[in-house]
C-alpha positions as MATLAB code, in Angstrom:
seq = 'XXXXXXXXXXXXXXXXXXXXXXXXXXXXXXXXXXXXXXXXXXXXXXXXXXXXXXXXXXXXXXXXXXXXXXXXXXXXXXXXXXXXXXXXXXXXXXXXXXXXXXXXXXXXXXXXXXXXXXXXXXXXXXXXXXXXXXXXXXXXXXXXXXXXXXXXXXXXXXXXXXXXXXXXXXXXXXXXXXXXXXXXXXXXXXXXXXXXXXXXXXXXXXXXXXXXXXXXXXXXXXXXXXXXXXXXXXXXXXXXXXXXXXXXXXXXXXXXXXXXXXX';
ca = [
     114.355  100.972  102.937;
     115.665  104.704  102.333;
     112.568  107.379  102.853;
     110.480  108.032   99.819;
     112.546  110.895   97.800;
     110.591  114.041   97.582;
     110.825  116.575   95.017;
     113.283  119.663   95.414;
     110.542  121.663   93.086;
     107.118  122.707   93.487;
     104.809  120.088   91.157;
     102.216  122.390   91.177;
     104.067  124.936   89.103;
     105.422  122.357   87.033;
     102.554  121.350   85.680;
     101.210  124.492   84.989;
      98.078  123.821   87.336;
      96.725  125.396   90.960;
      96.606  123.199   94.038;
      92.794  123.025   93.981;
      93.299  121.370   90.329;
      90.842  118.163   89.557;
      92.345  114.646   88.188;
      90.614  115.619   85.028;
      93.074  119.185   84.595;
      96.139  117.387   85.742;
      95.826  114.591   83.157;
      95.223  117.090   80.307;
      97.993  119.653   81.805;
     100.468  116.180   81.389;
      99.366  115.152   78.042;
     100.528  118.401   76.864;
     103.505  118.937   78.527;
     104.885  116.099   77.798;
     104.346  115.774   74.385;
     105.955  118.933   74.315;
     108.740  118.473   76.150;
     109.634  114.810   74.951;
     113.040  114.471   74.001;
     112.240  113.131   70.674;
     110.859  116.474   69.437;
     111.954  118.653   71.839;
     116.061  117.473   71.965;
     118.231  116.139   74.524;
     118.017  119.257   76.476;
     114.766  118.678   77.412;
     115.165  115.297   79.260;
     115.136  116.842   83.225;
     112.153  119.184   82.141;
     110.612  116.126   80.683;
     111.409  113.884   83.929;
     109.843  116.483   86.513;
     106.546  116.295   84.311;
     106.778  112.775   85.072;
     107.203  112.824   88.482;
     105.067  115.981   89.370;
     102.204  114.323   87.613;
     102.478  110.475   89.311;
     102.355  112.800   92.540;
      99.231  115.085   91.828;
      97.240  112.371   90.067;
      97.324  110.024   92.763;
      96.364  112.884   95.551;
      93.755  113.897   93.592;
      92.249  110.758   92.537;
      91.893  109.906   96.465;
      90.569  113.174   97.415;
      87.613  113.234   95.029;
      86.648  109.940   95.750;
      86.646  110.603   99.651;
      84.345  114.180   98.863;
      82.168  111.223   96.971;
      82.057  109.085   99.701;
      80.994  111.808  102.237;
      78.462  113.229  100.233;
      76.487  109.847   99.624;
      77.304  108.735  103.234;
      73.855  109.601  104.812;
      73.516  112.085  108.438;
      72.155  110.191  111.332;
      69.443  112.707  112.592;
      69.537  113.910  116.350;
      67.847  112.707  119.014;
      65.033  114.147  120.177;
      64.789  115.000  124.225;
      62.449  111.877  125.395;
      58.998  114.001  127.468;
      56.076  112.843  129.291;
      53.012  114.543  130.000;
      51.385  115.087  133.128;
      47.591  115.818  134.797;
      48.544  117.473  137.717;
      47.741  121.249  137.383;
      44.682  122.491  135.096;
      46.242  122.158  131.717;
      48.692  119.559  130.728;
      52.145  120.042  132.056;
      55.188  118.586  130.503;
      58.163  116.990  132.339;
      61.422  115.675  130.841;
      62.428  112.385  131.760;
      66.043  111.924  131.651;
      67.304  109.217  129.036;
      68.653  106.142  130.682;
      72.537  105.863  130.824;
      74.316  102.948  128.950;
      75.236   99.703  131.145;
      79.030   99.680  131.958;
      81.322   98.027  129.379;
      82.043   94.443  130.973;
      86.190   94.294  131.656;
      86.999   91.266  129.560;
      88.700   88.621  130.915;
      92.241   88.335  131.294;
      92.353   84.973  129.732;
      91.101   86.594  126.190;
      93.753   87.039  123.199;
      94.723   90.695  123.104;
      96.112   91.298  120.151;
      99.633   92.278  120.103;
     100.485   96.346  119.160;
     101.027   97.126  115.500;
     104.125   97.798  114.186;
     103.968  101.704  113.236;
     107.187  101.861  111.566;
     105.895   99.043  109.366;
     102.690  100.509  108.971;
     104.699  103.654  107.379;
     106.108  101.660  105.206;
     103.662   99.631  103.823;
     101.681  102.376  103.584;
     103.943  104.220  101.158;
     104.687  101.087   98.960;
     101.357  100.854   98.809;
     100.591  104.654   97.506;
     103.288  104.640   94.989;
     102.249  100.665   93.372;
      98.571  102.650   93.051;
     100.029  105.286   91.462;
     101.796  103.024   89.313;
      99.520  100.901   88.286;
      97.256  103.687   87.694;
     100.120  105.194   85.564;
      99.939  102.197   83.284;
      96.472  101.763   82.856;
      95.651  105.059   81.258;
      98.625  103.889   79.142;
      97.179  101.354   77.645;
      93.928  102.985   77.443;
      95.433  105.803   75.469;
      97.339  103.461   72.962;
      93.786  101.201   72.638;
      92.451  104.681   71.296;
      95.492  105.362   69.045;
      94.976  101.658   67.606;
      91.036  101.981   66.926;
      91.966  105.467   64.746;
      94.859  104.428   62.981;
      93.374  100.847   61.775;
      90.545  103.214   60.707;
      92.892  105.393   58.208;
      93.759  104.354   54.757;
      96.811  105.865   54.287;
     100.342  103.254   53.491;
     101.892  104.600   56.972;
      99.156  102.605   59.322;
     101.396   99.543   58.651;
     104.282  100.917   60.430;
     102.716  102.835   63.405;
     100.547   99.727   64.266;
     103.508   97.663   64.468;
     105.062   99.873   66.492;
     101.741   99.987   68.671;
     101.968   96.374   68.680;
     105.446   96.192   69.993;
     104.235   99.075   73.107;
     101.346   97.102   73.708;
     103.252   93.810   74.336;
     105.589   95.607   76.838;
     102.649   97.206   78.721;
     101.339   93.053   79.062;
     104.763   93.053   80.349;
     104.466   95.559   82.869;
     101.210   94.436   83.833;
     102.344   91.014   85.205;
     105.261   92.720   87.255;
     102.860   95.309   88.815;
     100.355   92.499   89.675;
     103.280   90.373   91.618;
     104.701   93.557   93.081;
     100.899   93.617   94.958;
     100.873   90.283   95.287;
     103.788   90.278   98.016;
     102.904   94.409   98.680;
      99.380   93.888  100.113;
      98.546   90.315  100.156;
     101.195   89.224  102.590;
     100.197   89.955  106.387;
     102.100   92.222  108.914;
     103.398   89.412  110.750;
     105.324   87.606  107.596;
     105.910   91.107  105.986;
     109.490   91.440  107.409;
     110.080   88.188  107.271;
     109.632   87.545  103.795;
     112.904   88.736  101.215;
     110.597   88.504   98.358;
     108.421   91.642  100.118;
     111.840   94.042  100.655;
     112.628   92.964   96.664;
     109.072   93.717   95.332;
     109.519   97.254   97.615;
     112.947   98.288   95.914;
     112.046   97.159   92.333;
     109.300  100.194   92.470;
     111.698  103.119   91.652;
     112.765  101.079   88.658;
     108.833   99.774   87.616;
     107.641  103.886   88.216;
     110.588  104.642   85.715;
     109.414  101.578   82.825;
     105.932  103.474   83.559;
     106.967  106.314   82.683;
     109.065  105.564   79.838;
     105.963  103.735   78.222;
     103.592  106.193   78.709;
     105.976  108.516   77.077;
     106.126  106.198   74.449;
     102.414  106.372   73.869;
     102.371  110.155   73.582;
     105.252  109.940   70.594;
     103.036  107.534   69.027;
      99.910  109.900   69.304;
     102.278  112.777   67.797;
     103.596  110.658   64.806;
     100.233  109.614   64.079;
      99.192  113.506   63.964;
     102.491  113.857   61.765;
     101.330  111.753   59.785;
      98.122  113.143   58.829;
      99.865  116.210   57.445;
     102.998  115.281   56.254;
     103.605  114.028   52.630;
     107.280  115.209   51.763;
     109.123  111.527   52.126;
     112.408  112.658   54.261;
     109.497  114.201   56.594;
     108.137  110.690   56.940;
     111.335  108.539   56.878;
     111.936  110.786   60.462;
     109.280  109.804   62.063;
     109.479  106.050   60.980;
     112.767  106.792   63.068;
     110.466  108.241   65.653;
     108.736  105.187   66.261;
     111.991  102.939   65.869;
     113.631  104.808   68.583;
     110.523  104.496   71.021;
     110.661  100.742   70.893;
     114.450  100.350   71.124;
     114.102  102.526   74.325;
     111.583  100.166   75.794;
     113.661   97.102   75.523;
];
């Protein structure tokens, strides 16, 4: 498998946000970048600017995701308290003296017998590996569940409008939606032979290597639909505003060219 590719800019800057940013800033810092920067309303010439946000933001959510829940973790994992020095007291003298009493040393660690199962070394090249097929399904799953969480929102507030364009942008919604389901089955498998199969079989099994070099390609559909998403949330702010009809016929094209791109 050829090392993880790792971008030639600096994500940070891309984003618009400072290395010490939270999950919360980087989310918001995407959202508006790339609705800015989409193709569809931006032009063509935007499509590299558009593709870093992608990829600086699948990077910086992850790491920060992981780092605030490890500062969570340590700050609810409770401190052992010290141990105080172990004293006796003694008559001898006219007042009471005290006298520390050393504390007792552990018993040797029995050698275990050489007829026990040692188990064998692990496999540290495979361990890198995993390990980074692991990161990246995370992040992609991850990807696609705020996906679908954004376009459950987008469906709750256009079904609650009245205006004649609903019809359109739900069925557009309701073509996204179905390729999210989509997405959601391939991401589950891709785990399935990622982290359920043991170290032992993982080399041996082709389906593991195919699951591993179908990520690059399942990051991209990710990203494509969560794109997709964000053009929905602009037509649907469009459309709140816009009554002239050549206005509205372009994003009706908006919408068709979102789902065409998806297929």
């Amino acid at each position: 498998m050829p090392p993880q590719r790792t971008p030639s800019y600096d994500p940070y800057s891309i984003l618009g946000v400072s290395p010490n940013a939270t999950a919360r800033q980087i989310k918001s810092s995407y959202h508006k970048l790339s609705l800015k920067f989409h193709p569809d309303k931006a032009g063509s010439w935007s499509h590299d600017k558009f593709v870093q946000i992608q990829e600086a933001y699948e990077l910086l959510f992850s790491k920060a995701q992981k780092l605030e829940k490890h500062l969570k973790e340590q700050e609810r994992r409770p401190k052992e308290p010290s141990l105080p020095k172990q004293k006796t007291t003694s008559d001898k003298g006219k007042g009471k003296q005290t006298e520390s009493r050393p504390i007792p040393k552990p018993a040797p660690r029995q050698k275990k017998n050489e007829s026990e199962n040692i188990p064998p070394p692990r496999d540290e090249a495979l361990v890198r590996i995993r390990d980074r097929a692991t990161r990246r399904l995370d992040a992609v799953s991850n990807h696609l569940r705020e996906a679908d969480e954004h376009l459950e929102s987008l469906r709750h507030e256009v079904e609650a409008q009245t205006d004649d364009s609903k019809i359109g942008i739900l069925n557009a919604i309701q073509h996204v939606s179905k390729f999210i389901d989509e997405k959601k089955s391939e991401v589950a498998a891709a785990s399935e032979q990622i982290k359920g199969v043991p170290d032992s079989e993982w080399r041996k099994k082709p389906e593991v290597q195919e699951a591993v070099d179908a990520l690059p390609h399942l990051s991209h559909k990710v990203n494509l639909l969560a794109a997709g998403v964000n053009t929905i949330e602009h037509v649907v702010e469009e459309f709140k505003s816009v009554e002239d009809e050549k206005e509205r016929k372009r994003l009706y094209l908006m919408l068709a060219k979102v789902i065409s791109t998806l297929k």
